[in-house]
Structures are given as C-alpha cells and as structure tokens.
Biopython code that builds the backbone (N, CA, C, O; Angstrom):
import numpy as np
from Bio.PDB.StructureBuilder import StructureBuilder

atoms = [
    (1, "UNK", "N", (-50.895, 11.206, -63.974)),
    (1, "UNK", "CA", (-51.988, 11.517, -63.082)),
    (1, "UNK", "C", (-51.454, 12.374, -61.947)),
    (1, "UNK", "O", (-50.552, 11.992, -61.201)),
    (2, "UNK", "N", (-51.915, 13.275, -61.878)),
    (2, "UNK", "CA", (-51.729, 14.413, -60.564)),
    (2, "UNK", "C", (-51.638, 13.888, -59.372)),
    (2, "UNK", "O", (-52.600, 13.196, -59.038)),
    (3, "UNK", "N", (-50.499, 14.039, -58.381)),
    (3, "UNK", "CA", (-50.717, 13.577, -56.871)),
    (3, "UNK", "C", (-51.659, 13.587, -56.194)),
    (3, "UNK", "O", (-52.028, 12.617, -55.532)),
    (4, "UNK", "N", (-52.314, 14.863, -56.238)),
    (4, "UNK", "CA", (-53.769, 15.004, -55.631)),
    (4, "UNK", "C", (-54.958, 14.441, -55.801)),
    (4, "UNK", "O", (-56.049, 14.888, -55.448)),
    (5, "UNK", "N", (-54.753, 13.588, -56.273)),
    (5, "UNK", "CA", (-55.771, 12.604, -57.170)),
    (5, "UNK", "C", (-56.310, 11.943, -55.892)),
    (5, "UNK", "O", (-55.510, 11.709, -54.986)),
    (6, "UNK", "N", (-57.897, 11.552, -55.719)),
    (6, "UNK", "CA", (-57.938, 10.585, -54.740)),
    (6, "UNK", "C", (-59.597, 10.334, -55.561)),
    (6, "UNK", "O", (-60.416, 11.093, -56.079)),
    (7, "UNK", "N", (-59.512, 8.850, -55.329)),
    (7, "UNK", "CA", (-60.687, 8.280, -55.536)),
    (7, "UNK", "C", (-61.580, 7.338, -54.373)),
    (7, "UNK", "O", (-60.965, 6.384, -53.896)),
    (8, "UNK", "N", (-62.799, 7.537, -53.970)),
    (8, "UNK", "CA", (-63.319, 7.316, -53.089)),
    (8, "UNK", "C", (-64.878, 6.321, -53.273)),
    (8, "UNK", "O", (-65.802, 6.408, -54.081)),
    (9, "UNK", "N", (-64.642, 5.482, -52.223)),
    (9, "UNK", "CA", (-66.393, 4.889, -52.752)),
    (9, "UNK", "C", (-66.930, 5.319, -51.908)),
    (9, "UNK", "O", (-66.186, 5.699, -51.004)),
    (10, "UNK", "N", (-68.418, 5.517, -51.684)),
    (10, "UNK", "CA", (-69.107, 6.423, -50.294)),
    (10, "UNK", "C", (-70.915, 5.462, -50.886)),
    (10, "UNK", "O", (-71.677, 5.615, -51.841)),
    (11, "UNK", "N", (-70.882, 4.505, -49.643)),
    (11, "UNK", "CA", (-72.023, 3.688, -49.102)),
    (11, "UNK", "C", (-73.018, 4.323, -48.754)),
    (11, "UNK", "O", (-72.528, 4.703, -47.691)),
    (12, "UNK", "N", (-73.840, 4.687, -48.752)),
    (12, "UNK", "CA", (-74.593, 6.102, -47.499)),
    (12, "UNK", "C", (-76.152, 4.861, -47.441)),
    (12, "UNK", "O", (-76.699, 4.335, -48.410)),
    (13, "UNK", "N", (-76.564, 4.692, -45.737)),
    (13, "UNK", "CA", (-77.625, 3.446, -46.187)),
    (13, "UNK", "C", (-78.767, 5.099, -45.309)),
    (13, "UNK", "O", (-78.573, 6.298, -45.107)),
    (14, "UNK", "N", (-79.879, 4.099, -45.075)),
    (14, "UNK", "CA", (-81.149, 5.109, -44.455)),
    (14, "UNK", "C", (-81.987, 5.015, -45.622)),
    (14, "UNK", "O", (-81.998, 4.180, -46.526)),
    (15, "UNK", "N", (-83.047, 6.569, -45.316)),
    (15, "UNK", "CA", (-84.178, 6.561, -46.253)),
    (15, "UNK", "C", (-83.023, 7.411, -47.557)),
    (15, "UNK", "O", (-82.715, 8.603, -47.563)),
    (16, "UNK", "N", (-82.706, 6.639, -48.271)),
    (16, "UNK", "CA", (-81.442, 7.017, -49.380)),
    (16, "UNK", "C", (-81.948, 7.249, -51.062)),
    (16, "UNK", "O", (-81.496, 7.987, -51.938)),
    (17, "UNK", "N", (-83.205, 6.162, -51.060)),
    (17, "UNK", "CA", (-83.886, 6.207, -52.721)),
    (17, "UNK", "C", (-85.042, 6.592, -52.869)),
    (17, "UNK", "O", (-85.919, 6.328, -52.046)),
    (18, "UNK", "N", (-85.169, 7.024, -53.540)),
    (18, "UNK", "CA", (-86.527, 8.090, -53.800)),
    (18, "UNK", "C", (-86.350, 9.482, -53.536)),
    (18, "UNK", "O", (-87.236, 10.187, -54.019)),
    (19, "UNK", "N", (-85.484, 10.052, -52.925)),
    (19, "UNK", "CA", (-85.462, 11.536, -52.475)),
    (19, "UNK", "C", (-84.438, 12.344, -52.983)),
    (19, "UNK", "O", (-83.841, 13.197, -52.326)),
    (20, "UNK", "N", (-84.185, 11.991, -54.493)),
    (20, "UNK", "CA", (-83.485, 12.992, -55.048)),
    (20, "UNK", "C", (-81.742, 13.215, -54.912)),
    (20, "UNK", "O", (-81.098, 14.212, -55.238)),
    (21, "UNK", "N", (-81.062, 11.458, -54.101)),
    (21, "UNK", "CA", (-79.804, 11.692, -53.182)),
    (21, "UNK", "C", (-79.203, 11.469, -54.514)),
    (21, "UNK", "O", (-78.672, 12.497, -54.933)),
    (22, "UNK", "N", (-79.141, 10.765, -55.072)),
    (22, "UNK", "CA", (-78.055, 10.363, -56.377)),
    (22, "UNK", "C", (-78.209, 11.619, -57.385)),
    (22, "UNK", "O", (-77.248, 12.222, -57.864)),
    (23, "UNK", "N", (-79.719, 11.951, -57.660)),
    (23, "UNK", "CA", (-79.224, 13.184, -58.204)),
    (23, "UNK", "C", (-78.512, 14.562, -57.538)),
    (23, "UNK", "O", (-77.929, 15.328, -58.305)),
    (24, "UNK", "N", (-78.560, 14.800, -56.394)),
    (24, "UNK", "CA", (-77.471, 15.523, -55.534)),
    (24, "UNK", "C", (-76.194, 15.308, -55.649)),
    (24, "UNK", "O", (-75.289, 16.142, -55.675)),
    (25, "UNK", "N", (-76.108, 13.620, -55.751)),
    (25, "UNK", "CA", (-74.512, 13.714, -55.707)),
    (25, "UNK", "C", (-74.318, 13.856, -56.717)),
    (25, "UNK", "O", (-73.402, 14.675, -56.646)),
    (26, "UNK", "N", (-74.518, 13.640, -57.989)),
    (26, "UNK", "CA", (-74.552, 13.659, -59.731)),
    (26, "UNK", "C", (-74.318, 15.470, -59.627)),
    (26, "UNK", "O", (-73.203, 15.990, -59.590)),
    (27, "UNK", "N", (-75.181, 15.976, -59.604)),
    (27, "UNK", "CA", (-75.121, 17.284, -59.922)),
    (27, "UNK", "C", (-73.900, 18.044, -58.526)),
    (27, "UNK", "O", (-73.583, 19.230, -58.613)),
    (28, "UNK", "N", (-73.588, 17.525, -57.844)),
    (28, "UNK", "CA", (-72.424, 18.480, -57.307)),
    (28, "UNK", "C", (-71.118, 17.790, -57.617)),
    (28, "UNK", "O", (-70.110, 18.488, -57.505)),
    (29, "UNK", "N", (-70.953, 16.375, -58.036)),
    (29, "UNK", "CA", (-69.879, 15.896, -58.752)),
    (29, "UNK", "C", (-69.731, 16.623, -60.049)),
    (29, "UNK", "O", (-68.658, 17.204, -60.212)),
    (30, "UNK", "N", (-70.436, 16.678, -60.800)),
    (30, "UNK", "CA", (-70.062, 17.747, -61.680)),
    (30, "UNK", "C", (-69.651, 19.380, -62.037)),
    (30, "UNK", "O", (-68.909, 20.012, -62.789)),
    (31, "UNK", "N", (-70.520, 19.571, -61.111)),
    (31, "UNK", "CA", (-70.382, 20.842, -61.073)),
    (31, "UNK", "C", (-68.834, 21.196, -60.572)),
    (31, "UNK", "O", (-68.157, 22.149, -60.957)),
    (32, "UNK", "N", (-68.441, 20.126, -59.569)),
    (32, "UNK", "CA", (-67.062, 20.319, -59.444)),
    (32, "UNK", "C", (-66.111, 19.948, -60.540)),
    (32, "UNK", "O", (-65.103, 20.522, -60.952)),
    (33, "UNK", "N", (-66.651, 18.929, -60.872)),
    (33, "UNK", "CA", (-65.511, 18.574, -62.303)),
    (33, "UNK", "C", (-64.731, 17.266, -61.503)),
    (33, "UNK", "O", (-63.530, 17.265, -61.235)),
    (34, "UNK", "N", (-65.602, 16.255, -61.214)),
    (34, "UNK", "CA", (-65.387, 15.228, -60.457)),
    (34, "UNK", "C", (-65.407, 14.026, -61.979)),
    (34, "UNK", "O", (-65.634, 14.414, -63.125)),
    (35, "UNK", "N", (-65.197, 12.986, -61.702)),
    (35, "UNK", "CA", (-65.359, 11.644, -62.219)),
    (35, "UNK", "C", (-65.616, 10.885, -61.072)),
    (35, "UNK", "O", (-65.402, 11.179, -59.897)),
    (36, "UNK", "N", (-66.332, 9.395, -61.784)),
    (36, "UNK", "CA", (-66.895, 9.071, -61.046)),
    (36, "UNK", "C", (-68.518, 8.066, -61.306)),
    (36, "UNK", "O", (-68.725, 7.526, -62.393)),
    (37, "UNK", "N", (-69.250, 7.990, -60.462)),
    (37, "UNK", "CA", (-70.591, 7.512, -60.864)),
    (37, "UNK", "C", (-71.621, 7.224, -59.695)),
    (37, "UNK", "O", (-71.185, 7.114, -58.549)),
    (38, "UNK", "N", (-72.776, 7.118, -59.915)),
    (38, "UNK", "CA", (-73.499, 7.332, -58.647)),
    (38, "UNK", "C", (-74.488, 5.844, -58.967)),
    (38, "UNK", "O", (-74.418, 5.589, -60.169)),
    (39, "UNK", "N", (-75.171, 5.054, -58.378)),
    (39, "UNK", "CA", (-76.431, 4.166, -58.300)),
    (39, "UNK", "C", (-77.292, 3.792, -56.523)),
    (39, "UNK", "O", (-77.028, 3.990, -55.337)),
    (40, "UNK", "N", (-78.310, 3.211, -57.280)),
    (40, "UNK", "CA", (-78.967, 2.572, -56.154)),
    (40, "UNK", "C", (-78.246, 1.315, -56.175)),
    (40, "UNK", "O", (-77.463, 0.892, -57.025)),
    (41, "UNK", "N", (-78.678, 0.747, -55.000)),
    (41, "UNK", "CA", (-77.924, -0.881, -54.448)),
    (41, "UNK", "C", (-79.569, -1.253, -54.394)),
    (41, "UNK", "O", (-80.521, -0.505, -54.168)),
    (42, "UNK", "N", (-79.532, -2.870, -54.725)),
    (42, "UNK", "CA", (-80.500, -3.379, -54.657)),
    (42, "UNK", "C", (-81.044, -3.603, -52.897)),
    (42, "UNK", "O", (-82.181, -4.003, -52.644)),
    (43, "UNK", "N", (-80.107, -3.298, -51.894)),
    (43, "UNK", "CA", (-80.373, -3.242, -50.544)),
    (43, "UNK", "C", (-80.979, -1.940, -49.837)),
    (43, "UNK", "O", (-81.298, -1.787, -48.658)),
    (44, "UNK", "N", (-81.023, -1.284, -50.629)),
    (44, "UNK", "CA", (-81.120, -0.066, -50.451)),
    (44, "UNK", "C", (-80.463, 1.625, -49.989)),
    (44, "UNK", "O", (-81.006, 2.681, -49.662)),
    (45, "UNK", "N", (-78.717, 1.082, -50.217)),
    (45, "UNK", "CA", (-77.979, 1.908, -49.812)),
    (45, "UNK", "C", (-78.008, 2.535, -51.630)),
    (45, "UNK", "O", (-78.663, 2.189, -52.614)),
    (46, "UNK", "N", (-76.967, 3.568, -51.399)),
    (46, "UNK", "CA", (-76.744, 4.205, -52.412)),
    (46, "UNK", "C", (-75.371, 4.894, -52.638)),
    (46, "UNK", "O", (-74.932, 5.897, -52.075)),
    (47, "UNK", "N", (-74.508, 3.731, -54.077)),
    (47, "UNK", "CA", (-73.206, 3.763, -53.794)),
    (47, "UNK", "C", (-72.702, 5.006, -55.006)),
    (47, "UNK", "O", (-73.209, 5.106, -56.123)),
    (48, "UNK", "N", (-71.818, 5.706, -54.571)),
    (48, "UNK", "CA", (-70.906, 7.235, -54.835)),
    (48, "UNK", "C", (-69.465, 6.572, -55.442)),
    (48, "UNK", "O", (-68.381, 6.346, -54.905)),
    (49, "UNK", "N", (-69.692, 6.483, -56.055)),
    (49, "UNK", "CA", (-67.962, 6.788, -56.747)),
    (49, "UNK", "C", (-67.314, 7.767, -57.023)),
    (49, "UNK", "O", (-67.805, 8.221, -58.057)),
    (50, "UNK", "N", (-65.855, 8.834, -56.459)),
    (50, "UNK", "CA", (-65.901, 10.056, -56.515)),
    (50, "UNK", "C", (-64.394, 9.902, -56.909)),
    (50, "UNK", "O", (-63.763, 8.995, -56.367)),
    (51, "UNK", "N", (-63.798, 10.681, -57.768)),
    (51, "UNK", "CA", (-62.642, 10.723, -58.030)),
    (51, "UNK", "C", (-62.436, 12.346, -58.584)),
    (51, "UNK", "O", (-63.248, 12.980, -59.258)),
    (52, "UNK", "N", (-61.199, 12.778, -58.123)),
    (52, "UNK", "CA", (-60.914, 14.072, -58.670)),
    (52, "UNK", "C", (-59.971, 15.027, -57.390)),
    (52, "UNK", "O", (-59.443, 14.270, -56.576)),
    (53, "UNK", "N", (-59.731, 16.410, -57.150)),
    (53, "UNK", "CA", (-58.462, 16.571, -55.969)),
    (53, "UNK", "C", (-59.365, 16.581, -54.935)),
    (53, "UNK", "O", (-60.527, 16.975, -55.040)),
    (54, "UNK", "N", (-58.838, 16.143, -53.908)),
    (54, "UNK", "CA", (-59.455, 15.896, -52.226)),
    (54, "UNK", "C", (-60.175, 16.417, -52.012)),
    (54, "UNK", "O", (-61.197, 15.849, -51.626)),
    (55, "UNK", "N", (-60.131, 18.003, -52.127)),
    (55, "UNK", "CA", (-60.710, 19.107, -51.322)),
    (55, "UNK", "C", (-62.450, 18.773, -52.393)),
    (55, "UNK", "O", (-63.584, 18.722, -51.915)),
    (56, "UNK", "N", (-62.153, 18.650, -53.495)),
    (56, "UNK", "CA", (-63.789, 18.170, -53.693)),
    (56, "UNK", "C", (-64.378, 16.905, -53.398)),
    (56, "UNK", "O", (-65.579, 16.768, -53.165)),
    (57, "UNK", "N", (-63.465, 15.891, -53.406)),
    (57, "UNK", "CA", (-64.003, 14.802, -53.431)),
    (57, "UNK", "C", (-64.509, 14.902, -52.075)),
    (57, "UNK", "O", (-65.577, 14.351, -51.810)),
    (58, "UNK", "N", (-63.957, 15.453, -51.304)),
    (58, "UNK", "CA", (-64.451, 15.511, -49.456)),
    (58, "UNK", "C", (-65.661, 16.174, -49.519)),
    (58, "UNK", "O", (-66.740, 15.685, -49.185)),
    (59, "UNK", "N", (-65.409, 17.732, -50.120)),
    (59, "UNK", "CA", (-66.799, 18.249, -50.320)),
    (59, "UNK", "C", (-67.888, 17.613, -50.565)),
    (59, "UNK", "O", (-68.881, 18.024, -49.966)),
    (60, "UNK", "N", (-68.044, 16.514, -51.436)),
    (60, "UNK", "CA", (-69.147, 16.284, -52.246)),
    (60, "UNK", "C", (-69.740, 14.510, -50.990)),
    (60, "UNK", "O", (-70.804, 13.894, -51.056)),
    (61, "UNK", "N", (-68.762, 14.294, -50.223)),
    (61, "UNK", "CA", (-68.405, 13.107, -49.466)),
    (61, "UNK", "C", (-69.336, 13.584, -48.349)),
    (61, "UNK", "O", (-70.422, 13.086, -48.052)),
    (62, "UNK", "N", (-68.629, 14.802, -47.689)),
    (62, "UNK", "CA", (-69.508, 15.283, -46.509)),
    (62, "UNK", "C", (-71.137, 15.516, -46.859)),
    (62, "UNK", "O", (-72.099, 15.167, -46.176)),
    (63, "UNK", "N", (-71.129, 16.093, -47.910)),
    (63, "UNK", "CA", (-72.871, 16.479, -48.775)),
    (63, "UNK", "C", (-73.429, 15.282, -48.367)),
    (63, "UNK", "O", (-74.496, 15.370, -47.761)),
    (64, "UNK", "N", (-72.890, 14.020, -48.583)),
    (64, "UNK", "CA", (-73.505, 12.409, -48.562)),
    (64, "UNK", "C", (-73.957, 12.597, -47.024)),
    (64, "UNK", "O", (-75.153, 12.563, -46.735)),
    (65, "UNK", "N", (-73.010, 12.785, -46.100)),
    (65, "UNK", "CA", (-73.364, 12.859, -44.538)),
    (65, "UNK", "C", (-75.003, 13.463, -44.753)),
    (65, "UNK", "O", (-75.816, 12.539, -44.782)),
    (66, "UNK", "N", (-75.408, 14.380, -44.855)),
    (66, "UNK", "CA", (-77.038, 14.804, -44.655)),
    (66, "UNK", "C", (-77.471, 14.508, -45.880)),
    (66, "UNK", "O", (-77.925, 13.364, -45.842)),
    (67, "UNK", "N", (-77.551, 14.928, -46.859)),
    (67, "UNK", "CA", (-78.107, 14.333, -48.092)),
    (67, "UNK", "C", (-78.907, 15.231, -48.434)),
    (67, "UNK", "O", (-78.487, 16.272, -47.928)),
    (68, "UNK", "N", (-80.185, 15.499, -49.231)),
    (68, "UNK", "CA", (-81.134, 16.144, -49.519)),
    (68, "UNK", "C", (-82.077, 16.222, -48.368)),
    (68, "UNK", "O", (-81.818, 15.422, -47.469)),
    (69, "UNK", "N", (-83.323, 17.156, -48.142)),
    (69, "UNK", "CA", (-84.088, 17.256, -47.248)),
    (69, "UNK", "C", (-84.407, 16.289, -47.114)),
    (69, "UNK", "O", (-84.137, 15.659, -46.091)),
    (70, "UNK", "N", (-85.327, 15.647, -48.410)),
    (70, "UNK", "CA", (-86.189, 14.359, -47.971)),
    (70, "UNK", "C", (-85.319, 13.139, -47.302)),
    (70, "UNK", "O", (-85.993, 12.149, -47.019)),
    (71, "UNK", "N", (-84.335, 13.091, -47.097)),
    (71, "UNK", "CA", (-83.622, 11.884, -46.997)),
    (71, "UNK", "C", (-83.253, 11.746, -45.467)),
    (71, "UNK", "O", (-83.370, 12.692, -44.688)),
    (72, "UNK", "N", (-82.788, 10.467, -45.088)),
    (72, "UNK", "CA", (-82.165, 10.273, -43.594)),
    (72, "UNK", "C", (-81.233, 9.264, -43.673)),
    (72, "UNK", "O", (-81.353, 8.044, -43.788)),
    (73, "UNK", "N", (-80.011, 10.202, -43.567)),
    (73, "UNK", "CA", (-78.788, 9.034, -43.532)),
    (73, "UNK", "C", (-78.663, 8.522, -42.358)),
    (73, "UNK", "O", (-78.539, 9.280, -41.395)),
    (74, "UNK", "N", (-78.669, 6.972, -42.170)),
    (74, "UNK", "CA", (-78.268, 6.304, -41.023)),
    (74, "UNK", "C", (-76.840, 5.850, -40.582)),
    (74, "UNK", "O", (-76.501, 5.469, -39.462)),
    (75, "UNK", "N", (-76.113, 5.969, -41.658)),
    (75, "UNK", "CA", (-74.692, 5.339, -41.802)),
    (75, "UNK", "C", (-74.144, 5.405, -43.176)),
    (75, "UNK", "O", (-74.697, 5.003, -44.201)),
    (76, "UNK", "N", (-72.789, 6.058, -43.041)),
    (76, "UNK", "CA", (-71.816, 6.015, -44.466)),
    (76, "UNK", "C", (-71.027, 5.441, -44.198)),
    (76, "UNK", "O", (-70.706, 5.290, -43.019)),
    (77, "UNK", "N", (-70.275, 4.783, -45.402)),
    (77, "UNK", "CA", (-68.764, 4.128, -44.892)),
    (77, "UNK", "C", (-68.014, 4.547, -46.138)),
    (77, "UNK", "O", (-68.520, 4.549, -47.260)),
    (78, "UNK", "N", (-66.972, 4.844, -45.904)),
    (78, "UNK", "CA", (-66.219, 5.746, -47.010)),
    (78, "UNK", "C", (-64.528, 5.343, -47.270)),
    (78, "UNK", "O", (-63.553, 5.738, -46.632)),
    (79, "UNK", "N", (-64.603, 4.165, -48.760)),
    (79, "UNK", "CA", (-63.107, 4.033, -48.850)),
    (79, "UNK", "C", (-62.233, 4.432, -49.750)),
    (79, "UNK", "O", (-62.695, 4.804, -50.828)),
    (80, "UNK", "N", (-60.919, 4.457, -49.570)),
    (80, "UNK", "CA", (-60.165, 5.342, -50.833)),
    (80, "UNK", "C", (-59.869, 3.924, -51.584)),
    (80, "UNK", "O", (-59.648, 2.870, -50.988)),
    (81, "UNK", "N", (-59.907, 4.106, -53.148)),
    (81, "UNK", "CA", (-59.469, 3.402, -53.846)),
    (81, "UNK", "C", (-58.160, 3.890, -54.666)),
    (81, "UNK", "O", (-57.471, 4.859, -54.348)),
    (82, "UNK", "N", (-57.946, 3.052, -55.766)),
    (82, "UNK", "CA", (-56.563, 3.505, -56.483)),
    (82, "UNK", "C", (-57.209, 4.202, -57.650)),
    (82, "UNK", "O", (-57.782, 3.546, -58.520)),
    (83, "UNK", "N", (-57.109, 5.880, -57.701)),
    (83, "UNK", "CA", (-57.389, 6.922, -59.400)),
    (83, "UNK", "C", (-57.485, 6.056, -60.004)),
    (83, "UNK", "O", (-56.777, 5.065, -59.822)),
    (84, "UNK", "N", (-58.305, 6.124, -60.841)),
    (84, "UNK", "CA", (-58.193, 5.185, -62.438)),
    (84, "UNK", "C", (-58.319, 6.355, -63.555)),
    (84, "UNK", "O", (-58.381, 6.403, -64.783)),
    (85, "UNK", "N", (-58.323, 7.278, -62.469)),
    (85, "UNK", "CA", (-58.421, 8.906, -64.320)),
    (85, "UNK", "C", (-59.883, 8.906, -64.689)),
    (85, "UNK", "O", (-60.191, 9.253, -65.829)),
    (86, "UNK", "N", (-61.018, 8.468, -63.629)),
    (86, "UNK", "CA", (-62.419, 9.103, -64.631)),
    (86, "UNK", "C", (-62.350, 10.321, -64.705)),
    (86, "UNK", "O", (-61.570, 10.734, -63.848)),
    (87, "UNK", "N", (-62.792, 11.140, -65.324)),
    (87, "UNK", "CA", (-63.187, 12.304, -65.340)),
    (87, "UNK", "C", (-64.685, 12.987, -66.109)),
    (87, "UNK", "O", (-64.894, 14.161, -66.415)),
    (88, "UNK", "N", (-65.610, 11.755, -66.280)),
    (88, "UNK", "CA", (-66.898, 12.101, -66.692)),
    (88, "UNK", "C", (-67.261, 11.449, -64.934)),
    (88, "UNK", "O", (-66.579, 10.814, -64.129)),
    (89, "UNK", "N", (-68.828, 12.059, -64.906)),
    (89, "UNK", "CA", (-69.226, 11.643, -63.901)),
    (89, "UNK", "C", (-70.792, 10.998, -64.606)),
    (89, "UNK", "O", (-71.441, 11.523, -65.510)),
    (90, "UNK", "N", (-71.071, 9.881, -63.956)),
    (90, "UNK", "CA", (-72.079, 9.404, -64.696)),
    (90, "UNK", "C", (-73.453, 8.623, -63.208)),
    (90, "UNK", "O", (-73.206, 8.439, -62.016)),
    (91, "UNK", "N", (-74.617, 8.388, -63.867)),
    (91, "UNK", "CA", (-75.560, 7.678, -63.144)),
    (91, "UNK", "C", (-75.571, 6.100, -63.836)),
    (91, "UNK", "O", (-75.861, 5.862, -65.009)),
    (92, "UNK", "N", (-75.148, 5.013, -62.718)),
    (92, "UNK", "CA", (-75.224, 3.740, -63.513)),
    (92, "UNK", "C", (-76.513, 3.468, -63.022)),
    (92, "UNK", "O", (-77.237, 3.950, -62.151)),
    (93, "UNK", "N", (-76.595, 2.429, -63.952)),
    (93, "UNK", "CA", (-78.179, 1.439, -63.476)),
    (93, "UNK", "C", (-77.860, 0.432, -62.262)),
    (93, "UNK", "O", (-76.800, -0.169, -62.087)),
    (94, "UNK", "N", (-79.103, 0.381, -61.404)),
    (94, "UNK", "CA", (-79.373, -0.150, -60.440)),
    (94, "UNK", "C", (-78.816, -1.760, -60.073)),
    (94, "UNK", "O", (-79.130, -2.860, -60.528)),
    (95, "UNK", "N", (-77.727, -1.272, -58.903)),
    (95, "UNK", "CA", (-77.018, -2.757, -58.937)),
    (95, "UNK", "C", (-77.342, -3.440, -57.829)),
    (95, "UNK", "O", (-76.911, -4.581, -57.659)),
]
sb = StructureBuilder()
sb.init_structure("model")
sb.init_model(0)
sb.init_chain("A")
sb.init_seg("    ")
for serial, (resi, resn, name, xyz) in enumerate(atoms, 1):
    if name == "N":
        sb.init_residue(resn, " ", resi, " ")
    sb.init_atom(name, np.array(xyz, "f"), 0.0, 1.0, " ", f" {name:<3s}", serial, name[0])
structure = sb.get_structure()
C-alpha cells in the first residue's frame, strides 16, 4: 500500500438528507478514483468514508464543509483511520 494512502471518516450533521449530499460525495469520490462509501445515519447526519492520496481525500472532505446548494452543514467531524485498500467507492444502505 502506497505511503500516501490516508483513509478518513467525515460525519457532516445539518439539513444533510434529501438534497442530493451523498450523491455529491459518491460522484466526486469517484471521479477522483477514491474508495470508500457514503450513507445516511438514522440521526440524520451523513457518514463519508474516503480513502485514496490526501490531496483528494481532502478535496472531496472540504466539498462536505458546504455540500450541495440545497443543503446546510451545521457541523463535520473528520477522523483518519488505518487504509484498508478500498478502491471501489460505493453507496451503503441506511444505518
């Protein structure tokens, strides 16, 4: 596994479901060539799993900071975990 490797979880709470945020992060995790996975929380935050080299995983991290138009982030909290090598990026079901 590459040094540059960093894997990240990213919380983002506010008006977070319904406005298109998971598919934002879905479609710019890929487009970078991220791994990873995106869902709703049954509380209503909406949790990011991002793995792949820094400079995207940050990219796609900061995107979470504003989110899509419709949306209003109130608070992110953002931790590094240990690579595990995803490299598909996927939408799980609602946890």
């Amino acid at each position: 596994m590459a040094a540059d490797l960093v894997r990240v979880r990213v919380l983002v709470s506010g008006r977070v479901q319904g406005v298109g945020f998971r598919w934002g992060v879905m479609s710019r995790a890929r487009s970078l060539g991220l791994g990873g996975s995106v869902r709703n929380l049954a509380d209503g935050r909406v949790e990011a799993v991002l793995e792949g080299p820094r400079d995207r995983v940050d990219s796609v991290a900061e995107w979470c900071r504003r989110g899509p138009s419709g949306a209003r982030v109130d608070g992110i909290e953002v931790a590094e975990e240990q690579p595990l090598g995803e490299v598909e990026f996927a939408q799980r079901p609602a946890g």
